[in-house]
C-alpha positions in Angstrom: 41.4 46.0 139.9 43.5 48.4 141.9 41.8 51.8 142.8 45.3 54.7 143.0 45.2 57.0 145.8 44.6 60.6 144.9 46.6 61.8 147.9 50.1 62.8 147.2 52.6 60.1 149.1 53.4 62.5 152.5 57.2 63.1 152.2 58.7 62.6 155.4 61.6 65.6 156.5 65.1 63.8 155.7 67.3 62.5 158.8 70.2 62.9 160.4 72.4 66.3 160.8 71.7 67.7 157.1 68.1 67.5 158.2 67.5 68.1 161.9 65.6 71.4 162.3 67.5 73.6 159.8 65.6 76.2 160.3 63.4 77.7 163.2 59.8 78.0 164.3 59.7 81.4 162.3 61.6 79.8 159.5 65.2 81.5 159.9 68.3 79.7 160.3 68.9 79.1 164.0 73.0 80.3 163.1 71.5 83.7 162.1 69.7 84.8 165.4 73.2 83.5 167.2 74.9 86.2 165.0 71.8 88.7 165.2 72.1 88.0 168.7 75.9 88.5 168.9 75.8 91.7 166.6 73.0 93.5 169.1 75.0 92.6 172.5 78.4 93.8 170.5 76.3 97.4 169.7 75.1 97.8 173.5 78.9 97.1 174.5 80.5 98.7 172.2 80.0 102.6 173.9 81.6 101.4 177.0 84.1 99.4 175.5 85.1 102.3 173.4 85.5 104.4 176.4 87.2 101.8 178.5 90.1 101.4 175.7 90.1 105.4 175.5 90.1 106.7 178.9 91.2 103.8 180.6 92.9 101.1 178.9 95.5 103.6 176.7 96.0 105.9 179.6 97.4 103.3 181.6 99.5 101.6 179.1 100.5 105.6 178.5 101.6 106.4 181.8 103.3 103.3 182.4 105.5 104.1 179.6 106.0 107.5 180.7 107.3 106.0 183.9 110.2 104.7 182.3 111.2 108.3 180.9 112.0 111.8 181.0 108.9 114.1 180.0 108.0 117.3 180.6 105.3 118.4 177.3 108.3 120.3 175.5 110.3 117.6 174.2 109.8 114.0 173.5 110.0 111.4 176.3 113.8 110.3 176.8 114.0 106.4 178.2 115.9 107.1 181.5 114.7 102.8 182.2 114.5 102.6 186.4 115.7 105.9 187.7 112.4 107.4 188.3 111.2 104.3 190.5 115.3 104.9 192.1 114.3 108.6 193.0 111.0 107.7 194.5 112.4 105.2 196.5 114.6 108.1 197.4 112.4 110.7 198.1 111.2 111.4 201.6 108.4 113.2 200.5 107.0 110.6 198.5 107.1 108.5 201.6 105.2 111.4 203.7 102.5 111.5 201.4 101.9 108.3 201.4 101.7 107.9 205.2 99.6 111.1 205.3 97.3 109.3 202.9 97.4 106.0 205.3 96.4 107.9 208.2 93.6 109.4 206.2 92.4 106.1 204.6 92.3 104.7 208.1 90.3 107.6 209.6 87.8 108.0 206.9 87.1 104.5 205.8 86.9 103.7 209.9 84.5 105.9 211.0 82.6 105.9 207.4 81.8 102.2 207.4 80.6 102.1 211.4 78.4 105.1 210.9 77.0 103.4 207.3 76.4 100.4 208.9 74.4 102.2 211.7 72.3 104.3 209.4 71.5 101.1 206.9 70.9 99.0 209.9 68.4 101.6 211.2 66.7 102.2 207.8 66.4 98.6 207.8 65.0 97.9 211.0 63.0 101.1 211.9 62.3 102.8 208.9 62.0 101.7 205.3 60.7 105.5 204.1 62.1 106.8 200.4 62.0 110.2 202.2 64.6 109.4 204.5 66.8 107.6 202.1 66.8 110.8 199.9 67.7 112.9 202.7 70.5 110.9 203.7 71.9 110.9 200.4 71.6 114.5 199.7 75.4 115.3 200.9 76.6 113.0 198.0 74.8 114.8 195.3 77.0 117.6 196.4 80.5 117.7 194.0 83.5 117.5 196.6 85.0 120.5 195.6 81.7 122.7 196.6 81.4 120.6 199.6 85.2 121.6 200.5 84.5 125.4 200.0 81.7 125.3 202.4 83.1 123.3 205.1 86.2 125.8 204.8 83.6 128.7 205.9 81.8 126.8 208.1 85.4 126.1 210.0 86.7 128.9 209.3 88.8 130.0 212.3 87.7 133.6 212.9 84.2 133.8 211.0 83.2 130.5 210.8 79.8 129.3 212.4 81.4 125.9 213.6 83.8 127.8 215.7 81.2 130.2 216.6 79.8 127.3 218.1 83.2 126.5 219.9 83.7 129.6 221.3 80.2 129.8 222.8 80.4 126.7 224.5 83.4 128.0 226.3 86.0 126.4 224.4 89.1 127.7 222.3 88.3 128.5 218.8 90.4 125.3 217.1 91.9 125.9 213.9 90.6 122.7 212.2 92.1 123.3 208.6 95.0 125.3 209.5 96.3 123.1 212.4 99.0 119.6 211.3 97.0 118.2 214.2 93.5 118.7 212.9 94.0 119.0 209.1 93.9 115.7 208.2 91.4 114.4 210.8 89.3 117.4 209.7 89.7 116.4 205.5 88.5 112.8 206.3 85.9 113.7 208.4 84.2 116.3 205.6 84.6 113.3 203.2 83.0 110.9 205.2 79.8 113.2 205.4 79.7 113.4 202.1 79.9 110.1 201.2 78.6 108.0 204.4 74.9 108.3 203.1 75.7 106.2 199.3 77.5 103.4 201.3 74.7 103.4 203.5 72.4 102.8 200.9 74.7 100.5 199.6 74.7 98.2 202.6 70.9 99.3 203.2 70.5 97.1 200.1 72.4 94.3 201.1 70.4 94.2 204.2 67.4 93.5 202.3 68.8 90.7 200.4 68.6 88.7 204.0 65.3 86.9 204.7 63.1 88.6 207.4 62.1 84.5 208.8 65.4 84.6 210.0 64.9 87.6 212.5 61.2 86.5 213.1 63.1 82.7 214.8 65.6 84.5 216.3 62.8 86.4 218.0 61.2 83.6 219.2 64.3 82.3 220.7 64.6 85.4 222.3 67.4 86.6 220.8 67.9 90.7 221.1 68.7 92.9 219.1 72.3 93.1 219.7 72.7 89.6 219.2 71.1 89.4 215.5 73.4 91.9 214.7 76.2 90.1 215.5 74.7 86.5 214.9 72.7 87.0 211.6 73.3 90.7 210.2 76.7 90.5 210.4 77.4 87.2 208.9 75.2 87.6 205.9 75.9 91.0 204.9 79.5 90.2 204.9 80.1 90.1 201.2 78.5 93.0 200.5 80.6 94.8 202.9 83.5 93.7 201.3 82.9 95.2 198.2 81.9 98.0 199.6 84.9 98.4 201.7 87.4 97.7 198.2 85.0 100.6 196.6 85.8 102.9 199.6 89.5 101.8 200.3 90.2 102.4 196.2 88.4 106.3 196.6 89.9 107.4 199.6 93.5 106.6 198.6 92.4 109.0 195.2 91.3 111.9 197.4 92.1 115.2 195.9 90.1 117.9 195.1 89.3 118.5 199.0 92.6 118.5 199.9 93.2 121.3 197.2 90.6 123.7 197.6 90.6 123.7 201.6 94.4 123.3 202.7 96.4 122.7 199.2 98.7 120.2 201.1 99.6 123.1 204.1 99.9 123.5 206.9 103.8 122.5 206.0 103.1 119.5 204.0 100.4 118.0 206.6 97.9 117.1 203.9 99.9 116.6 201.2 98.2 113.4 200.1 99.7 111.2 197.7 97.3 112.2 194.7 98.3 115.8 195.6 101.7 115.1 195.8 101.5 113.7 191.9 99.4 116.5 190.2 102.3 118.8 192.1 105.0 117.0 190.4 103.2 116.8 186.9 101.3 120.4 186.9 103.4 121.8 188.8 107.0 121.2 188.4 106.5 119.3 184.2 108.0 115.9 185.9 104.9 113.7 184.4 108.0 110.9 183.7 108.4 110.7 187.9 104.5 111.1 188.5 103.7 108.8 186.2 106.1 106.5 188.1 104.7 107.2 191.5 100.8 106.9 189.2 102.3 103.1 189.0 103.4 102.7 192.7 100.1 103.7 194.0 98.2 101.1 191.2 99.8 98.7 192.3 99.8 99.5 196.2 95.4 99.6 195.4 96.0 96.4 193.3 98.0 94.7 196.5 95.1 96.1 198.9 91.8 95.3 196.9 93.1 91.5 196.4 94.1 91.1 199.9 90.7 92.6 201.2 89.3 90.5 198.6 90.5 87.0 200.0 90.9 88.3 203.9 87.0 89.2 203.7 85.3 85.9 201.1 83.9 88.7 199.3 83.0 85.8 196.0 81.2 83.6 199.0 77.9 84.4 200.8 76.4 81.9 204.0 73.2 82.7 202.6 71.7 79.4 201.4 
């Protein structure tokens, strides 16, 4: 006599593709968090990408068009094909501003990344304090156009308290804006106040990215100072450098504001840098098919630049292990 279970048979999950974890822990569809997933990151994107297309993307496409034509906001753009790119080629004035605007890049970016480097490598070595970090970035929160202004009373060549200070030394009162000698040393140097405390801290934070056993060693070897900073700082903060010196390179060649509210381009064209040189010939003369063409010249001159920094300086490779 054979006694039946009561226990239902167990029913075992079926297997194979049709059956291999269909659904999740909290019983959804593993295919629907991907596309919850998916939908959330396309939200928290889709602000920036909406403004990238807008303000960046469309502009571009815009003005590169405009390059190819005649347009001056009255009528509508006329195709004219190369003979705004044949006129800049042309123009001696286009060529001016853009040495003016070498000589500045050179001045400002040289004596902004040794006296960044100094400060982080200070703040690093003597001094971690927030304090100081927020006091060396205060001349950054200031807008360049406000900084301008006061720099242009401060130098001032009758009134101002920096040739006060001239003068009482025994010295000639130097006419720093108003001078083709001093104008552009004087614009770089006013930017490079302003800005030389953010790429501290930007290299200040690279710094900290290098291990602290390393110095400790190099003590013990009896290695100085000097020679970390060569041997180890150097060498390890490298591609952070890099970057910061694309960022720099790519907002120096852009200045403008300064330029406009201490020396609008004077004295006789001495800073008449190239950014000033193309809001002149769009604002000021209606020629936004030729600015737009000299807009493209100096994209790609950056795009040349930030590429050949980019593989001269192994900015995508660190020796940090």
């Amino acid at each position: 006599m054979t006694i039946a279970s009561s226990s239902p048979p167990s029913r075992l999950p079926p297997s194979g593709p049709a059956g291999a974890a269909t659904k999740t822990g909290t019983g959804r569809p593993r295919s629907r968090e991907g596309r919850g997933d998916g939908r959330l990151a396309a939200l928290f994107i889709a602000p920036a990408l909406l403004g990238f297309l807008v303000f960046l993307l469309w502009p571009t496409l815009r003005g590169v068009y405009l390059s190819f034509t005649r347009f001056n906001l009255l009528t509508p753009p006329e195709w004219i094909g190369l003979a705004n790119y044949d006129r800049m080629i042309h123009d001696p004035i286009f060529w001016d501003s853009l040495r003016v605007t070498v000589v500045y890049v050179v001045i400002n970016i040289g004596v902004q990344t040794v006296a960044a480097l100094a400060i982080a490598v200070l703040l690093q070595r003597l001094t971690q304090s927030a304090v100081l970090r927020g006091i060396v970035l205060t001349p950054y929160l200031m807008s360049n156009v406000v900084a301008g202004i006061v720099w242009l009373w401060i130098l001032d060549t009758q009134l101002g308290i920096g040739n006060e200070i001239v003068s009482a030394v025994g010295a000639d009162r130097i006419p720093f804006l108003a001078d083709e000698t001093w104008a552009i040393p004087t614009i770089a140097l006013i930017n490079v106040w302003r800005h030389v405390g953010y790429t501290a801290l930007l290299l200040f934070a690279g710094l900290q990215a290098i291990p602290n056993d390393m110095y400790e060693a190099a003590k013990m070897d009896g290695a100085s100072e000097w020679r970390m900073f060569w041997r180890i700082t150097m060498p390890l903060l490298r591609p952070v450098l890099a970057v910061v010196l694309i960022m720099t390179v790519i907002g120096s060649f852009q200045v403008f504001d300064t330029v406009a509210v201490t020396t609008n381009g004077g004295p006789a064209n001495a800073t008449n840098v190239l950014q000033f040189y193309i809001y002149g010939a769009a604002f000021g003369r209606f020629q936004f098919g030729y600015a737009s063409a000299m807009s493209v010249a100096l994209l790609i001159v950056l795009t040349a630049i930030t590429v050949l920094q980019y593989r001269l300086t192994r900015a995508g490779r660190t020796d940090l292990g």
